[in-house]
C-alpha positions in Angstrom: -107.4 21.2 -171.1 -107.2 18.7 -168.3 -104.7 16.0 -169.2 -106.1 12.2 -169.5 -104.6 9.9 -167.0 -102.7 6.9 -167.8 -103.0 3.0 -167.0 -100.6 0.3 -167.6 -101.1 -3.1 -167.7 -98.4 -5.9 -167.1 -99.3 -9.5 -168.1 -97.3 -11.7 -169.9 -100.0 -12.7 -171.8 -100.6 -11.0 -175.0 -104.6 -11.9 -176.1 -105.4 -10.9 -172.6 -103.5 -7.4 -172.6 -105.4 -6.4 -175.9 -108.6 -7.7 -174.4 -107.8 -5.2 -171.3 -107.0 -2.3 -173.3 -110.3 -2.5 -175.2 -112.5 -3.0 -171.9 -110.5 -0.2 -170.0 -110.6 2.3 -172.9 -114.2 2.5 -173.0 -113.8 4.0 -168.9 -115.8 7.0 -168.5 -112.9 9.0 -167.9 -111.1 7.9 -171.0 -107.6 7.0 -169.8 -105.0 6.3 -172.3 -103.7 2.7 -171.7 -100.1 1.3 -172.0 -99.3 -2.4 -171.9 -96.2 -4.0 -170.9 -95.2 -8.1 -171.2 -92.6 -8.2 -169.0 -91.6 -6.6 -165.6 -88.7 -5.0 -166.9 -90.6 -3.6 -169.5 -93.2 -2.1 -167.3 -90.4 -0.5 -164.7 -88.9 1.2 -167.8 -92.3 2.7 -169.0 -93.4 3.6 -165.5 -90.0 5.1 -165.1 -90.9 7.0 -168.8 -94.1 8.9 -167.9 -96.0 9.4 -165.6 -98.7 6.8 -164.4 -101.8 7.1 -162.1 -102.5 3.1 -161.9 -100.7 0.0 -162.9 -102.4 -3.4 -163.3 -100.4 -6.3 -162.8 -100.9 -10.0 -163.1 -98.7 -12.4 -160.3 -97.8 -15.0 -162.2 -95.1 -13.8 -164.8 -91.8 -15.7 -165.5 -88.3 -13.9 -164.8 -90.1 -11.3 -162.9 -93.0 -11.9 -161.0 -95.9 -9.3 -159.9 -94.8 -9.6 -156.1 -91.0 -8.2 -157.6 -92.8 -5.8 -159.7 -94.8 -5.0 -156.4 -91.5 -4.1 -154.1 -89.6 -2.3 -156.5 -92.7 -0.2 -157.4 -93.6 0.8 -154.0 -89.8 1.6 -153.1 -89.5 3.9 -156.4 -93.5 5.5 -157.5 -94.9 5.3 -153.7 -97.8 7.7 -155.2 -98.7 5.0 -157.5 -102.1 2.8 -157.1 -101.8 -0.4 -158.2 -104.0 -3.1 -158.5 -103.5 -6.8 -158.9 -105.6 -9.0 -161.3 -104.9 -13.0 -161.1 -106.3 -16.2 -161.8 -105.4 -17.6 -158.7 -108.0 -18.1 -156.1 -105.7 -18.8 -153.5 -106.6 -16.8 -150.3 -103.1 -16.3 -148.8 -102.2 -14.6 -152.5 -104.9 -12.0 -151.2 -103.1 -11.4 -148.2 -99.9 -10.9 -149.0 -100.5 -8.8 -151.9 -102.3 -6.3 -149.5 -99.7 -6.6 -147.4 -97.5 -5.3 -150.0 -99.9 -1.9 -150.4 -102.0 -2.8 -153.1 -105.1 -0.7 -153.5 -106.9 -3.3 -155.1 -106.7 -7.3 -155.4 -109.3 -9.3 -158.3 -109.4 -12.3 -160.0 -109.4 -11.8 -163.3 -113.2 -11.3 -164.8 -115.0 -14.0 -166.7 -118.5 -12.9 -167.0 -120.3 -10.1 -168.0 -121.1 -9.3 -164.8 -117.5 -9.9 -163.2 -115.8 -7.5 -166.0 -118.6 -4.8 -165.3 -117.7 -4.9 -161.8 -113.8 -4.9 -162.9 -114.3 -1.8 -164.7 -116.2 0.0 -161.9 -113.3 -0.8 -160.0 -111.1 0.8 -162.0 -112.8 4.1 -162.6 -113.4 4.8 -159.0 -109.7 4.3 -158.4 -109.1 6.9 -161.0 -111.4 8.9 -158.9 -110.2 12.0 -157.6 -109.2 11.0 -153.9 -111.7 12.2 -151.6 -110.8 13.2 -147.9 -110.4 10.0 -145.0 -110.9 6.8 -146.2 -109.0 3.7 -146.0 -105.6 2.9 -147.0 -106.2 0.1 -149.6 -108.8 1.8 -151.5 -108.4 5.1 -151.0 -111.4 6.4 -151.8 -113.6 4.5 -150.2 -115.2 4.0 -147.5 -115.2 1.1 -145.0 -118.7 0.2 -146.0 -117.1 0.1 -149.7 -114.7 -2.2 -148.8 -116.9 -5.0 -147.3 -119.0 -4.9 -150.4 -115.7 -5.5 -152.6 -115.0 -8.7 -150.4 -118.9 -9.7 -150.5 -118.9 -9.2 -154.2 -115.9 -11.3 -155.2 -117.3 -14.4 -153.1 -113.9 -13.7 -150.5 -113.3 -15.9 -147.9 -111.3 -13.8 -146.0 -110.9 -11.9 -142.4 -111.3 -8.4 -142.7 -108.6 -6.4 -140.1 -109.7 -3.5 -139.9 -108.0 -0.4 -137.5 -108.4 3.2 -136.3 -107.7 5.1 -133.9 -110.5 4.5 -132.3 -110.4 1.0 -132.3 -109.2 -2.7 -133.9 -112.1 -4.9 -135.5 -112.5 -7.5 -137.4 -115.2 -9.2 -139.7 -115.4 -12.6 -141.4 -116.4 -13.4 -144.8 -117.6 -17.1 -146.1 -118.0 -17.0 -149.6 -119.3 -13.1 -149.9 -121.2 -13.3 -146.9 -120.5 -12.2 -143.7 -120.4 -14.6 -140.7 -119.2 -12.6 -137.8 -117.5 -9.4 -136.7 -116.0 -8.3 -133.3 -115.1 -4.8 -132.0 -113.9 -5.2 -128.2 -116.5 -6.7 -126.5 -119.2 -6.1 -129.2 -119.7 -8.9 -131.8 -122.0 -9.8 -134.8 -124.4 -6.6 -136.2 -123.6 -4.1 -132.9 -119.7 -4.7 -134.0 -120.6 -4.0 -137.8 -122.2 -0.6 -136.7 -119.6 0.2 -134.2 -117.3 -0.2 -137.5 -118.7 1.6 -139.7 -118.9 5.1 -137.6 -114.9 4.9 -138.4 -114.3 7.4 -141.2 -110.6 6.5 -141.6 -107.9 4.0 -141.2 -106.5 0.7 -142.4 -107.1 -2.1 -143.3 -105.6 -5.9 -143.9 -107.0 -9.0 -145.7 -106.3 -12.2 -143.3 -106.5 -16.1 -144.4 -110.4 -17.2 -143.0 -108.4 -20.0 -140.6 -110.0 -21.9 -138.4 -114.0 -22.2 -138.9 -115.6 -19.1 -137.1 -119.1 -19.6 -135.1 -121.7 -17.7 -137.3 -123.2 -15.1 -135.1 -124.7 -12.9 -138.5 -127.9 -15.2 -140.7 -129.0 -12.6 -143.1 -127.4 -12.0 -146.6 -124.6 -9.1 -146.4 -126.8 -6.3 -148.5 -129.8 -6.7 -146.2 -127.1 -6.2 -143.2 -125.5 -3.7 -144.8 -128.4 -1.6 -145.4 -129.9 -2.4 -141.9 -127.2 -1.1 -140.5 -126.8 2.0 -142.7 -130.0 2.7 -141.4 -129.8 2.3 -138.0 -127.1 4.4 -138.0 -129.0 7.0 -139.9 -131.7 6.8 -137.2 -129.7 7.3 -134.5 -127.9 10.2 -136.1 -130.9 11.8 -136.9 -131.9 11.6 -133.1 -128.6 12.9 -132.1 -129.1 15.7 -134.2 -131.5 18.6 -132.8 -131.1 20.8 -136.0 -133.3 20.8 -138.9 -132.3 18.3 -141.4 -131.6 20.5 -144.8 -132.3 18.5 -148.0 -128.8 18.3 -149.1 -128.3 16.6 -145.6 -130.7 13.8 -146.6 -129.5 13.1 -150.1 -125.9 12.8 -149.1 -127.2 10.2 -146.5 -128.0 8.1 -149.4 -124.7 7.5 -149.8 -124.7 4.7 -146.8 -127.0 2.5 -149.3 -125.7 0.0 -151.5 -124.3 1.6 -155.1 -125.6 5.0 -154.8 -123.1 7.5 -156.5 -125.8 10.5 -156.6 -129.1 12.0 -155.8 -131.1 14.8 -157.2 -134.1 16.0 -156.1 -136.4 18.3 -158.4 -139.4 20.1 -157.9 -142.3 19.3 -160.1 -143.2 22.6 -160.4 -140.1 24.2 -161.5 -137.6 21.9 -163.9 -134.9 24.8 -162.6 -134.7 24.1 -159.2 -133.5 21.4 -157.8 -131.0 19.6 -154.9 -128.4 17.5 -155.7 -125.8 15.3 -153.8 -122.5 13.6 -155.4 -124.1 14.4 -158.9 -121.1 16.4 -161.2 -123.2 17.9 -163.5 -126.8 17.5 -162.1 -128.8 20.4 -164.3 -129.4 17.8 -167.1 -129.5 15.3 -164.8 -132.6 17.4 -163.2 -133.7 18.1 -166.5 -133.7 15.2 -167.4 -135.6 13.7 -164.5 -138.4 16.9 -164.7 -138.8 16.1 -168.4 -139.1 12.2 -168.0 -141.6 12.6 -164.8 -143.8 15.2 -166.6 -143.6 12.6 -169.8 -145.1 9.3 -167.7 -147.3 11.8 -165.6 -149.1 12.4 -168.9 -149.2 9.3 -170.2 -150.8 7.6 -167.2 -153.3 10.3 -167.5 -154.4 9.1 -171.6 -154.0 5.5 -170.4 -155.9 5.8 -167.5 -153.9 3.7 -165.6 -152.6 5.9 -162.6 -149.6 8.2 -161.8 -145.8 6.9 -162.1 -144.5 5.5 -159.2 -140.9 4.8 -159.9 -139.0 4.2 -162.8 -135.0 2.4 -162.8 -133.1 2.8 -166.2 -130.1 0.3 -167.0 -127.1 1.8 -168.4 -123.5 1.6 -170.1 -122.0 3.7 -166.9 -124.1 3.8 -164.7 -128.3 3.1 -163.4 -130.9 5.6 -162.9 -134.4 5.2 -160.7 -136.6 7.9 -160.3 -139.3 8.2 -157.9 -142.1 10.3 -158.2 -144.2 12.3 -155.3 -146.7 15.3 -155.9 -144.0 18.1 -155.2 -141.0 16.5 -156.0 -139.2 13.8 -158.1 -135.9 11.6 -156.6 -133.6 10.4 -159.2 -131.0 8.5 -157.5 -127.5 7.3 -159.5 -126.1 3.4 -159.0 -123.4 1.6 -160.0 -123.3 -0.4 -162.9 -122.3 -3.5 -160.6 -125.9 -3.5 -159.0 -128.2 -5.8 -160.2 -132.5 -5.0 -160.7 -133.1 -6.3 -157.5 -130.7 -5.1 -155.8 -131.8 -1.4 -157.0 -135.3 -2.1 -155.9 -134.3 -3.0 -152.7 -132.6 -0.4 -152.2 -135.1 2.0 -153.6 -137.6 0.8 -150.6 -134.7 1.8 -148.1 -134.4 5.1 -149.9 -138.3 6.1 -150.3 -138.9 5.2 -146.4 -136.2 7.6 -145.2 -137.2 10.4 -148.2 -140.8 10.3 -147.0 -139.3 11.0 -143.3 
């Protein structure tokens, strides 16, 4: 039986640790969660069992996060931690990523804000996948930017590899301007993105920057996801295998997973990121076949796509003559943004 992992959470403030333990417990993963009200407490517990993330708040008498921060990284290295404040004070940001920490957020308000808190957190309890930046381990470069866009940063983005130094700037969760060498605005952003590991550091914004980039980050961000798809797929002489195409999705805002299933046969089936995809795919046969037959009695025309908003995650479908496309998001993702998105992904799956 695999073992549930552990969170604890450090704030010296008691109605909000019980209002973290009830969000957090309902993860996916179902982690068991510790709290601790005191630095000193939380060194002793981390020191007690063994941990695979530890929340802590900055702002803590005696001891604050920062000293938590040091003595953490000096004594559980392995650890990821992430930092949740009130502050919106940018050079907070910075330093606390220049201490290590895999993850820095104000601490949620909304509905919105706490679903995106809580995606956060499960991806961090993620098994580690290879590359990636150090910061967030799992993720991607692409992933990070969207973390800054989302939380309304105004930050600069340092980012380095061993293929290069870059750097983007963020106003208020959009971006304004990026430099790689001598490339700048959306060439620098694509240059960027080809990096599949390295580091990264969150800079104060500074001085005001000249804005070089005018659309909205996701329709950058998606431009440039395809552009680089585009140019890979001319690079690329071979024939393009299914699997190869679903796992391109991932470039596209929130995707987690693709499956695609034959109409024909509910049994077979291709599938990208997806852990357990056969109900997923029976699922998506079943629920195709379902509004197939009812636009049939209504006389009102064959399904075109479907999106489905859930606790964990979101679900569209799209539906062609020999094959149905469910594609997985992220809870964060608003409507629109999965429609968007959807158009992105029907243009390259009809390619």
């Amino acid at each position: 039986m695999v073992s549930r992992q552990r969170i604890l959470i450090l704030d010296d403030e008691q109605d909000l640790l019980e209002i973290y333990q009830e969000i957090l417990a309902r993860l996916p993963s179902q982690p068991e969660i510790s709290t601790s009200s005191s630095g000193a407490e939380a060194i002793a517990a981390l020191e007690a069992n063994p941990y695979a993330l530890l929340l802590v708040d900055l702002n803590m008498p005696t001891m604050d996060g920062f000293q938590v921060l040091a003595i953490v990284r000096r004594r559980f290295p392995a650890l990821r931690t992430v930092v949740m404040t009130g502050s919106t004070d940018e050079d907070l940001r910075g330093r606390a990523y220049r201490v290590g920490v895999d993850l820095y957020i104000e601490k949620p308000k909304t509905g919105r804000e706490i679903i995106f808190f809580v995606d956060c957190i499960e991806s961090l309890l993620e098994r580690e996948s290879q590359g990636g930046f150090r910061g967030v381990q799992s993720k991607t470069l692409l992933d990070i930017i969207q973390l800054e866009c989302l939380t309304q940063s105004t930050s600069v983005l340092k980012v380095t590899s061993e293929l290069g130094e870059g750097r983007v700037w963020i106003q208020k969760g959009e971006i304004v301007d990026s430099t790689v060498e001598d490339k700048s605005g959306k060439e620098a952003i694509v240059e960027m993105l080809g990096w599949k590991a390295g580091n990264f550091e969150v800079l104060p914004y500074g001085l005001p920057r000249p804005r070089t980039i005018f659309i909205n980050y996701e329709s950058l961000l998606m431009e440039t996801a395809q552009f680089m798809d585009e140019a890979a797929d001319a690079a690329n002489e071979e024939r393009v295998t299914p699997e190869t195409v679903l796992a391109s999705f991932a470039r596209f805002t929130g995707v987690q997973f693709a499956i695609a299933v034959e109409a024909g046969d509910r049994v077979k089936y291709e599938h990208w990121g997806a852990d357990d995809p056969a109900p997923l795919a029976l699922w998506i046969h079943e629920s195709t076949a379902l509004f197939k037959a009812l636009g049939e009695k209504l006389q009102c025309g064959e399904l075109q796509d479907a999106e489905a908003l859930g606790a964990q995650r979101h679900l569209s479908i799209l539906s062609g003559d020999e094959e149905a496309l469910g594609v997985g998001f992220t809870r964060a993702l608003g409507l629109g943004q999965i429609r968007e998105t959807l158009k992105q992904i029907e243009a390259k799956w009809a390619s």
